[in-house]
N, C-alpha and C positions, 0 to 999 in steps of 0.2 A: 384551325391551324394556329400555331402557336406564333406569339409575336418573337422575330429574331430579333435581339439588339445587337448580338457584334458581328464583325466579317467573318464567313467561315470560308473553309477550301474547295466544298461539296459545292456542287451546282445545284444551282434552285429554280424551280417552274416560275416563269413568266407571271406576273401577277397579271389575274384575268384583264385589268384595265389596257395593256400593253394591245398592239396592235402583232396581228399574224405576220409574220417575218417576210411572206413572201407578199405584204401589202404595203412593205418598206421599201416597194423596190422598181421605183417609177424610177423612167431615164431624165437623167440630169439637160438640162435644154444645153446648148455646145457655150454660150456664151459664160453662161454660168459654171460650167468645168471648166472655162478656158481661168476665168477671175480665183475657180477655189485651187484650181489645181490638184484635180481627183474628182469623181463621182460621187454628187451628194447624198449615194445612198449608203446605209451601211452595210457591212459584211456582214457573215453568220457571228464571225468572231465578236467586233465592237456591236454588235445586237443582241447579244448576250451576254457580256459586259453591262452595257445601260441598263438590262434589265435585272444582272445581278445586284445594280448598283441601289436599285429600288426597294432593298431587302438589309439595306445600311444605314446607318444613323449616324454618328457622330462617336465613335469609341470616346476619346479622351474627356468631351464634355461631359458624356453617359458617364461615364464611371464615376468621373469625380460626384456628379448628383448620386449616383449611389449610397456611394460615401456620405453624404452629408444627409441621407437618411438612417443612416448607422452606427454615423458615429454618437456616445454618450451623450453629447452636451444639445444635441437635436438639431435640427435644419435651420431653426432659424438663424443658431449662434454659427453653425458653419457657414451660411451667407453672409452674416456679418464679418467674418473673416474674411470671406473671398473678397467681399467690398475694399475693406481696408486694402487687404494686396492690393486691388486696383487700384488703388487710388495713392496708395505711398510704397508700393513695394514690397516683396514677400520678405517679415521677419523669419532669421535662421531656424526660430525656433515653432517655425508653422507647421502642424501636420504634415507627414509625409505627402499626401495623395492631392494638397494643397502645391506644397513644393514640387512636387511631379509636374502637376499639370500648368503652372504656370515657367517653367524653365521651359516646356515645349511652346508655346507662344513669344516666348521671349527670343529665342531663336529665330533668326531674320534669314528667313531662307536665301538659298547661293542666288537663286532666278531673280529676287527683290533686287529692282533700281529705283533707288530713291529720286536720284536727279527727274527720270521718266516719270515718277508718279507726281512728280512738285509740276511735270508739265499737263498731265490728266489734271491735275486743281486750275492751273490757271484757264486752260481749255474751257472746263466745264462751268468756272465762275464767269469765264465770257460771253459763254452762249445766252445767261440771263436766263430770263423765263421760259426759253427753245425746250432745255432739259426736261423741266418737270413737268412740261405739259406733253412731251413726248412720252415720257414715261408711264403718265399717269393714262393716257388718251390710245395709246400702243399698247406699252408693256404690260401695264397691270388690268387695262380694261381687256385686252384679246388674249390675256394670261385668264382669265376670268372663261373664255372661251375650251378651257382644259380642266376639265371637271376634275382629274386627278387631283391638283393643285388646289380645288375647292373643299374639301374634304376636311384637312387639318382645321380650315378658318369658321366652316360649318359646326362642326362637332365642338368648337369651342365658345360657341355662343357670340358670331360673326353675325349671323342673319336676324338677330336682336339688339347689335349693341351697336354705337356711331360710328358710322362709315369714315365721316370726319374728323372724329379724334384719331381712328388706327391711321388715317390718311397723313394726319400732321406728325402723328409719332414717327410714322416711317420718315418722313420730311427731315424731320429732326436728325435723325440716323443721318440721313443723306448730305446734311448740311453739316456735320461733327465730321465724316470721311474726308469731305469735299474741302473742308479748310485747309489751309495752310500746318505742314505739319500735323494735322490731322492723326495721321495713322503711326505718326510716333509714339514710344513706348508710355506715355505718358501725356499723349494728344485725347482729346474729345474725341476721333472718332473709334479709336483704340478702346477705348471704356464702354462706352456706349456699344460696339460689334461686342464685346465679351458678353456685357448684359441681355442683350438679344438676344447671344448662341447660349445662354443659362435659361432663360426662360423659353428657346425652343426644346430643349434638352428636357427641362419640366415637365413641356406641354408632351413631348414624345414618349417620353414615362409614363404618364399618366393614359392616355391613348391606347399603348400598346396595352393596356391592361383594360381596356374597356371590353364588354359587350357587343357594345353597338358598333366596335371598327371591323370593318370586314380584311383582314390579314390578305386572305384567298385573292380577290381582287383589287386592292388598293395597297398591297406592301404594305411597310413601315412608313408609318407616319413620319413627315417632313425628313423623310429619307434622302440619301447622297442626289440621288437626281431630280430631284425635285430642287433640292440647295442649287445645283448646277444650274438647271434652268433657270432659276430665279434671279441668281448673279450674271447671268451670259445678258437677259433683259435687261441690268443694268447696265452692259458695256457695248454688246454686240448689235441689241433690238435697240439701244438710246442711240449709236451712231448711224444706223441703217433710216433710225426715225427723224433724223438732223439732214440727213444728205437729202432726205423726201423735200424737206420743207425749206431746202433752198442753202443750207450751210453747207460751206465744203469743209473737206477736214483733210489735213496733211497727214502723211505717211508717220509724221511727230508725234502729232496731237492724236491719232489709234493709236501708238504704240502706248502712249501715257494714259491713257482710258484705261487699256487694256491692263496694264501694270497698277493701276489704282484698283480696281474694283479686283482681279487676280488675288492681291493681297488680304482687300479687306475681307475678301470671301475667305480666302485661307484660312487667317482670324477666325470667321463666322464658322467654321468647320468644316469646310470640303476639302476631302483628300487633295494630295501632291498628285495625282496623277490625272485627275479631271483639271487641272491647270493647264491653260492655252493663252500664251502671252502675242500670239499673231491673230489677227481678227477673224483671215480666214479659217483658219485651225479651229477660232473659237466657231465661227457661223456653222462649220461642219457640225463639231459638237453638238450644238443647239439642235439643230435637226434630228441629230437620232436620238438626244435625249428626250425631246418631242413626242415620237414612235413610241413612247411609254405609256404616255399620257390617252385619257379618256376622252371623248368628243363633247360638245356643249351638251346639258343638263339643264334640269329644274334649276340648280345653284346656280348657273350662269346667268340665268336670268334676273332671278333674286338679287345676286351682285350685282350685274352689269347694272342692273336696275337703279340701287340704291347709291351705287359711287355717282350715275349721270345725277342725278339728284343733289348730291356735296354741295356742289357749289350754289347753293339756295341757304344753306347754314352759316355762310363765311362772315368772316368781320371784318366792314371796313367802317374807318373812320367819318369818312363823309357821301353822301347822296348811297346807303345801304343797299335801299332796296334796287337803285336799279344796275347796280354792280354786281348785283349779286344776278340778276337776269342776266348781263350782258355775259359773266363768265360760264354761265350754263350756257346759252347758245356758242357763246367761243369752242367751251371742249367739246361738246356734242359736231360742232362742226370738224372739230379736229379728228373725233373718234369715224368719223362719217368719211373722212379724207384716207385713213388709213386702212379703215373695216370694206367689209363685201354687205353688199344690203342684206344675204344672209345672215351672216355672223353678227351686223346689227341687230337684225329679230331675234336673231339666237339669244342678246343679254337684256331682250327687253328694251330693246331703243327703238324708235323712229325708222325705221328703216329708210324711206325718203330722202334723209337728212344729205345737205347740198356739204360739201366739203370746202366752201367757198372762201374761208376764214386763210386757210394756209395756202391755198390755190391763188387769190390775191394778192399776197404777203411775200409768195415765193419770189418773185423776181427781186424786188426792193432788196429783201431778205441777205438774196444773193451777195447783190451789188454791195450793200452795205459790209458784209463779213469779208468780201474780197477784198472790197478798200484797205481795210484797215491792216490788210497786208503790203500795202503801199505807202501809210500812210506813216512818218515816225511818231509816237507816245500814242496813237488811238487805241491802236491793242490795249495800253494800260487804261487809258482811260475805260475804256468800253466793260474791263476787268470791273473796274471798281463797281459801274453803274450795272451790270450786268449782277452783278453777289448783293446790290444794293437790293436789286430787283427780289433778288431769292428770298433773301431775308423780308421783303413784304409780303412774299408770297405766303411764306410760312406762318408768321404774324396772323396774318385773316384765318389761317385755319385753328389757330390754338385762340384766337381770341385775349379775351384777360388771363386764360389757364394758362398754369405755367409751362413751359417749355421743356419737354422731358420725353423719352422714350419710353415705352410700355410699362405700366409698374402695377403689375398684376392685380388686382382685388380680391375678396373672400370670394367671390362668384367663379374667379379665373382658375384653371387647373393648372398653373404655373405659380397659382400661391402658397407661399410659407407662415 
């Protein structure tokens, strides 16, 4: 089968990895239809959709990589261009296919509220450490658990290279969104989501012309739903994994999650129509984009394996070695608190493992995040100490290396 890169009108078969339509279609428990408001399974319609969506990539990013394999002056000099644009703005006199695609990112969609997402930053600077050990211990470790998802990072030479570098890269990413102003035209996380959605774009060019990607059962490479899922983990699975562990969160602070990560994904190239700016809306989605995806593998364990491991590599300034023990037993107990003893064996962990870290923590937890809606200036305060927190988090993982999102190598199939 041949690789698709862009949307077409025709209907396309199910990529074999996709689940049989009528294995989508367990009944909703009543409590949980009562919270989404609708049946969390999908129709024939939106199950056909998800699965068309799996046979898509990114048109606008794709093409422009095209383009900067064709054009005269070669790939390198057109990245060098797109750089400059990001970084000081597109001269008049830039390539068309340049100027194209940057006047469509510049456009700040009707749905974008800016106010809403300065509340998703302050929110998620608050929460401290809560975030990324959710995300990391949740999202990406029980995302590991969907071998779909595994695939792109496999065939890229993931199962060889540091878990802890790609860890702090993404961090970095995380912490450039997460800022203040962040996702302004000319913010950190704005630059940094271009450079990402360029070297996914790469890496999906490159993929689709391989050999060894099987088209028939895994789609397109880091295809629309795969993107989806990916960003719904940062807003949808990072709030569901905060409520677990004792944080509450106001009807504010979801709407502003949701409206930060909405955008930066936009950014990162997911169509306008997979955009859900209410959490329920978004949780639905999640699910059937799910239904897509493959069940644990060989990869999941390799993975799961190699991320519980991270934190044995980290850098801290003082008493090393046993900090770096203490945060392996922390995540492992976190990963243990949110996994099924199965789905632990499934990545290669401990299955045993006591959940006892957030299970203790949840009460105190609690009390502490409610206070401070009592209390006047703690919110701020807690802001500051809580981003304080993040920034050492990230620190220990890049160590003395410099602080930077992915920047291909001669090895990587995203280099120029």
């Amino acid at each position: 089968m041949q690789p698709m890169m862009q949307t077409t009108e025709t209907a396309r078969p199910a990529p074999g990895r996709a689940r049989p339509f009528e294995k989508t279609q367990a009944p909703t428990p009543f409590w949980l239809r009562k919270l989404l408001g609708r049946d969390q399974a999908p129709s024939r319609e939106e199950f056909a959709a998800v699965c068309d969506a799996t046979w898509e990539g990114d048109p606008a990013m794709d093409a422009l990589v095209e383009w900067m394999f064709t054009w005269p002056e070669g790939p390198r000099a057109a990245k060098a261009l797109f750089d400059q644009a990001l970084a000081e703005g597109v001269p008049a006199d830039a390539p068309a296919p340049l100027l194209t695609f940057f006047k469509s990112v510049e456009r700040t969609p009707a749905w974008v509220d800016r106010e809403a997402i300065e509340d998703g930053v302050v929110f998620i600077q608050r929460v401290g450490a809560a975030a990324p050990y959710v995300l990391r211990d949740l999202s990406l470790m029980g995302g590991y658990l969907l071998s779909g998802f595994n695939q792109s990072l496999v065939q890229t030479g993931a199962l060889n290279t540091g878990t802890a570098r790609r860890l702090a890269e993404t961090g970095k990413w995380w912490m450039d969104c997460t800022t203040a102003g962040g996702l302004e035209r000319f913010g950190p996380g704005f630059a940094t989501t271009l450079h990402v959605r360029r070297v996914h774009s790469l890496v999906r060019r490159h993929l689709a012309r391989s050999k060894d990607w099987d088209h028939a059962h895994w789609g397109l490479p880091l295809n629309q739903m795969d993107m989806v899922c990916t960003y719904l983990g940062f807003s949808v699975v990072m709030l569901l994994g905060l409520r677990k562990i004792g944080i509450p969160v106001t009807r504010r602070e979801s709407r502003g999650v949701m409206q930060l990560w909405s955008y930066a994904c936009w950014l990162m190239g997911v169509d306008e129509r997979w955009i859900r700016l209410r959490e329920s809306e978004a949780s639905v989605l999640l699910h059937h984009g799910l239904m897509t995806q493959s069940m644990a593998d060989w990869t999941s364990k390799e993975l799961g394996h190699a991320l519980s491991r991270e934190p044995l590599e980290r850098h801290y300034p003082r008493l090393q070695t046993l900090r770096r023990r203490l945060a392996y037993h922390l995540h492992l107990s976190m990963s243990g608190y949110f996994l099924s003893r199965g789905q632990m064996a499934s990545l290669g962990l401990p299955a045993r493992v006591s959940g006892w870290f957030p299970a203790v923590t949840l009460l105190p937890r609690f009390v502490f995040y409610s206070a401070q809606r009592l209390v006047p200036g703690l919110n701020r305060w807690q802001q500051h100490r809580g981003r304080a927190v993040q920034r050492a988090l990230l620190a220990s993982l890049f160590g003395d290396a410099e602080h930077d999102v992915i920047q291909p190598d001669a090895d990587h199939p995203a280099h120029l």
